[in-house]
N, C-alpha and C positions, 0 to 999 in steps of 0.2 A: 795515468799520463802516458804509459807503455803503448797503451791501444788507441790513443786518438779520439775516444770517445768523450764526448762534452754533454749528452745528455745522460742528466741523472736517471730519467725513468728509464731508457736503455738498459743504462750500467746496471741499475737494481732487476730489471727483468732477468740479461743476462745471468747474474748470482745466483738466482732465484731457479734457473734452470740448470744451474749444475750445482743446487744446494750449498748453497754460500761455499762453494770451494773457489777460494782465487785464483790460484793457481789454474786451476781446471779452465774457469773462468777464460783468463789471458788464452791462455791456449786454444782454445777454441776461439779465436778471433785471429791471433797472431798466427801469419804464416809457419810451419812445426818447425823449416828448417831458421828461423829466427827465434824458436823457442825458448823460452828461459830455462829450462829442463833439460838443455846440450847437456851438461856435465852427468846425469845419471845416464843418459842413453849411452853416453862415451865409455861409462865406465861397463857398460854389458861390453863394450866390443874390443875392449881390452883384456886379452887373458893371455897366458902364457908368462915368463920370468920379467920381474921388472929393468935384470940388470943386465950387460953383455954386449957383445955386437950385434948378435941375432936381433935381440928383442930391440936393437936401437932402429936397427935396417927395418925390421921388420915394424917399428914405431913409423920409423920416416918417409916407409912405402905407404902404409895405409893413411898417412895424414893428409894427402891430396883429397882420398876418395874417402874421405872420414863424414863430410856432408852428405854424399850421397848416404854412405852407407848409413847414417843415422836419420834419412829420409824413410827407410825403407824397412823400417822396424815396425813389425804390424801388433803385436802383443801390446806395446808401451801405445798406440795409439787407442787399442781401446779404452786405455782408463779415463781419456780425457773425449769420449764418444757422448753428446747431446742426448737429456734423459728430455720425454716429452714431460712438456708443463700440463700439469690440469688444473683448471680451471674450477670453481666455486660458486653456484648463479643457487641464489634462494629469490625465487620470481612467486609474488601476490597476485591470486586473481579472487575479485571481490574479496570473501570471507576463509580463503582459504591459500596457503602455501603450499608449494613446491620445491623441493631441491634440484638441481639437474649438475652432476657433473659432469665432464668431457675435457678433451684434451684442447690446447689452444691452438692447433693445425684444425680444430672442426667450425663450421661455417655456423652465423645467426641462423639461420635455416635450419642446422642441426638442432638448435634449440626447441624451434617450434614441433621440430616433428615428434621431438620429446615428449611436451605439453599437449602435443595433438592428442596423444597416447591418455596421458594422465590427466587432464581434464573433460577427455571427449568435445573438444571444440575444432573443428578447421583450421587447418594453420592457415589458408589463406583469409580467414577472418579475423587474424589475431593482429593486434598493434604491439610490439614490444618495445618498453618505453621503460626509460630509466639509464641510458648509456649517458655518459659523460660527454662524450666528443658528440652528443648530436646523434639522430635519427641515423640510422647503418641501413643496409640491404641485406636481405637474406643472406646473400651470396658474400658479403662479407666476413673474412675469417679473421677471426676472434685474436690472432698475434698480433696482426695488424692494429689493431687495438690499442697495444698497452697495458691492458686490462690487472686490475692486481689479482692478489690467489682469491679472495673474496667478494661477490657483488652481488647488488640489489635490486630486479626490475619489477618489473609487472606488465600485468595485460590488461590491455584496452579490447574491447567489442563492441564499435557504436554500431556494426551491422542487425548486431542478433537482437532478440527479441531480452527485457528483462526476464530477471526472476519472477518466482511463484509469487515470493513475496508482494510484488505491487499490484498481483492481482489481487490480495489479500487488503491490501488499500481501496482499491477502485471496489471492491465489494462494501468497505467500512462506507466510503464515499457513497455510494446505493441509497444504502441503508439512511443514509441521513439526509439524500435529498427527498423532494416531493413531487407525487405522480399525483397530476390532472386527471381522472378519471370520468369519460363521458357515457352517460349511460342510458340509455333511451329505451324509455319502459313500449314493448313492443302494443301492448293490448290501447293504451292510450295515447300513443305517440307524443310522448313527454321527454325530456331531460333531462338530464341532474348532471351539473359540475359538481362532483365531488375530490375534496384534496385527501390524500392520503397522505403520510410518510411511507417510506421503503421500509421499514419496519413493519409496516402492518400486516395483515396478512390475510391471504384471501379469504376465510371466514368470516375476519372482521367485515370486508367490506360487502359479502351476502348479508351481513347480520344487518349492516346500517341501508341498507337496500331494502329490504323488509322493514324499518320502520317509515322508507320513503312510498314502498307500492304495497305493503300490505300481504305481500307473496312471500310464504314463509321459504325460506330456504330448502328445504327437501323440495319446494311443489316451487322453484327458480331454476327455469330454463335458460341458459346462456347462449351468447354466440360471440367470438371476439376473443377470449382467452386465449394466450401463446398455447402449441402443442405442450410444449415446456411442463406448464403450468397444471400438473397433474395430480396434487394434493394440495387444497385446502389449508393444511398447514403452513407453505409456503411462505414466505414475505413475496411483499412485490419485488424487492430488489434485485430476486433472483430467478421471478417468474417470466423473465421475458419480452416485458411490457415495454414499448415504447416508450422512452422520454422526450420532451416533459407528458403530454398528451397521449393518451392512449383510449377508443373507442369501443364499447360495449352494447351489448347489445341485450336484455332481460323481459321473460315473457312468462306467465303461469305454463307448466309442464300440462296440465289439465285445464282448460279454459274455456267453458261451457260457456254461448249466450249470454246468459242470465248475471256470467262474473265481468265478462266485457264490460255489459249496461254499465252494470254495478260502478264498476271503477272509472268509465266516462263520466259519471253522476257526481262521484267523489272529484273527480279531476277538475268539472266546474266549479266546483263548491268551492275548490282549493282555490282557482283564478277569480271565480267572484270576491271571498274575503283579500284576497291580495290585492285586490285595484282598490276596494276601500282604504278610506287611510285608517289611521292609528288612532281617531278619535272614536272612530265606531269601536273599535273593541276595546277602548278601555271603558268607555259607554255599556259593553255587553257584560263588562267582568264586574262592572258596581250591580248590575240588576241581578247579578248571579245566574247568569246565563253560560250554562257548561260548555267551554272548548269543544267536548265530547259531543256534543248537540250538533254545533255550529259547523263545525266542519266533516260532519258524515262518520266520523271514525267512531266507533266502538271501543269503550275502555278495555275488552277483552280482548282486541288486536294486539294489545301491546303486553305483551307476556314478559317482563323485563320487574326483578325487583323496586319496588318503589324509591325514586331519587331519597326522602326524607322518610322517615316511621313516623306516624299517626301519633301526634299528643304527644313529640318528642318533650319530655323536660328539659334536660339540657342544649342550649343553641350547638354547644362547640361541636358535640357528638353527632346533631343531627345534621351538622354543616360537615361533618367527619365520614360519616356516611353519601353524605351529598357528592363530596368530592371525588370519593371511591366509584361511586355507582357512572359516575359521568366522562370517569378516566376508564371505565369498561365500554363504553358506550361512542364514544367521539375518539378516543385513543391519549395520549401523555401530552398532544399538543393542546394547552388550553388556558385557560388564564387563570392564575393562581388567587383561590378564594380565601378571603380571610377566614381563617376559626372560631369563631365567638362571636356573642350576641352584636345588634346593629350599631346599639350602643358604644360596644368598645372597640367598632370598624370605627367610631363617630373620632373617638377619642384618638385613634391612631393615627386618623385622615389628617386634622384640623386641629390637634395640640398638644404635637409631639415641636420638636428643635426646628425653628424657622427651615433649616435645608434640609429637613428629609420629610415636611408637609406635601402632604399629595391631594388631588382632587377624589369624591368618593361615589366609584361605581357600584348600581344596584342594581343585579340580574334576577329578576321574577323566573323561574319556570313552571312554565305547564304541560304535564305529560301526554294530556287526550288531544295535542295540538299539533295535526301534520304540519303547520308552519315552526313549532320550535324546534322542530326533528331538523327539518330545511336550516331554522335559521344558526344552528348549534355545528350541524357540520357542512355546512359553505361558508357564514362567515365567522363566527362564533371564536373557533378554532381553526380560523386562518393564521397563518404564522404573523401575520404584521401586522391583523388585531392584537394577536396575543403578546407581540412584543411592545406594540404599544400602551394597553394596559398595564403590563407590570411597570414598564418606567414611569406612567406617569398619572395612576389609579390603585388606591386599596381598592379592592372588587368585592361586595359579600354578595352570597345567594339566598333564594330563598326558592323553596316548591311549594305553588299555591295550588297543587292538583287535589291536594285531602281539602275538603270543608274547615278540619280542625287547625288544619296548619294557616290557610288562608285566614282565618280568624283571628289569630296572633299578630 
């Protein structure tokens, strides 16, 4: 009540700078010569006998000048001399802290320059956020404030670029979308939309190119690839490739006359059986007329383990192999084949629990047929066949390329 002061945060600041001494406290606020500490000053400037005439005259002389003289005691004023306050900042940036101390005479600005230091950011890219009274200015000093001996901010960067981290995202994100891949066979002036996943990888898709042109990969001339793009092992996600489309361009590395004709000859052959419809060749496949015939292709073109083994006895094993051979072949996007005989696809389809009855898909393949090659990876294993089959199809397969399996 001495000092006139009515706010509490003040008062406790005050304390708080001359370490809860009160006394010290008042005094530093109260003019000295209104001090509550008259009576020790007095008593330094009283010496000499307490009793006499002397000491009375000489009491009575110095009492006018008694205020001044106990103005002007410089010793007794330093004990009550303002100690600086510091200050306490623990400031978050993203996954990491910082302490910063400093005295509360130093400006927000000093903060930054701090953090500039310790996190290698710009101070003038930094937002520091977390004051109580509201957004401050650099230039603002921190007594002005209030501030208690402890406090909590952080930094904001909407300027700067993220972390590494989300490029570690945007590469997951890659990886799991799918590249349009256009590819135009140079010798026949052909195309092929092929899908990939970003997962794939650039081998895979010379591999599935060679069962489209027949050009083994050693003897596939490209044009079109990112500079990037300089091993084979690669994914697409990180090759460089345009999304979603990206165009290609593949030709025999060696391409004599004679292979040109050749693969003109195949290329009708392929757009003749495609304009027919679908009666013709199931017509071809009762008279036992070989795929391998019909469509020009040679069963030694296709160097690729057989989808089924010959005379499999067991279905589940030889649909077990099936599945394998076809997830090396088209890639993991594809539509999930039942395991086991047709029979117990029959049983699963149409008489299992009213609500998880499904309609029942049956995929034939044949290996000596440039059209299963086409039709397996354009649509086959397009993501929105495949996801429409499994919600609303058991699928079984079957490869009718051996004589003995087709006889089954």
């Amino acid at each position: 009540a001495c000092t006139g002061i009515e706010n509490i945060d003040e008062a406790i600041t005050l304390l708080e700078q001359n370490n809860w001494d009160l006394v010290a406290a008042i005094n530093g606020v109260i003019p000295q010569e209104n001090g509550i500490l008259q009576s020790e000053y007095g008593v330094e400037t009283l010496h000499g006998p307490a009793y006499g005439p002397s000491s009375h005259s000489a009491a009575a002389s110095s009492a006018p000048s008694s205020s001044s003289a106990f103005r002007h005691v410089v010793p007794s004023r330093q004990i009550v001399e303002r100690q600086p306050r510091m200050l306490d900042f623990r400031v978050e940036y993203r996954d990491r802290n910082v302490d910063v101390v400093l005295e509360d005479s130093s400006t927000v600005g000093d903060i930054k320059h701090i953090l500039e230091n310790e996190l290698q950011i710009p101070a003038s890219k930094m937002l520091l956020k977390g004051w109580k009274t509201g957004d401050v200015d650099d230039s603002t000093v921190l007594k002005s404030l209030h501030l208690p001996k402890n406090n909590s901010l952080y930094v904001l960067t909407p300027d700067l670029p993220p972390p590494s981290s989300s490029h570690s995202g945007a590469l997951q994100e890659s990886l799991n979308q799918n590249f349009m891949l256009i590819v135009t066979h140079r010798e026949v002036q052909r195309e092929y939309n092929l899908n990939f996943s970003g997962s794939s990888t650039i081998q895979e898709v010379k591999r599935n190119v060679y069962d489209l042109t027949s050009i083994p990969v050693r003897h596939q001339l490209w044009e079109g690839w990112p500079s990037s793009a300089t091993d084979d092992s690669m994914t697409l996600a990180v090759s460089g490739l345009t999304f979603p489309c990206h165009r290609l361009t593949v030709g025999r590395r060696s391409s004599p006359v004679q292979t040109r004709e050749q693969s003109e000859e195949q290329c009708t052959d392929v757009h003749m059986v495609s304009d027919s419809d679908g009666d013709d060749f199931e017509d071809a496949t009762e008279f036992g007329v070989d795929d391998g015939e019909m469509f020009g292709v040679a069963s030694s073109a296709l160097r690729k383990s057989p989808m089924m083994p010959e005379n499999a006895e067991n279905e589940g094993d030889a649909l077990l192999q099936f599945t394998a051979e076809f997830s090396s072949r088209y890639g993991d996007c594809h539509p999930v084949y039942f395991i086991g005989s047709l029979e117990a696809a029959f049983q699963e389809a149409f008489y299992g629990k009213a609500r998880d009855r499904k309609l029942l898909a049956i995929y034939l393949h044949h290996d000596e047929s440039v059209l299963t090659n086409v039709f397996c990876s354009q649509m086959l294993c397009a993501e929105s066949i495949v996801s429409y089959l499994s919600q609303n199809f058991i699928t079984w397969a079957w490869d009718m390329t051996k004589e003995a399996n087709r006889a089954r």
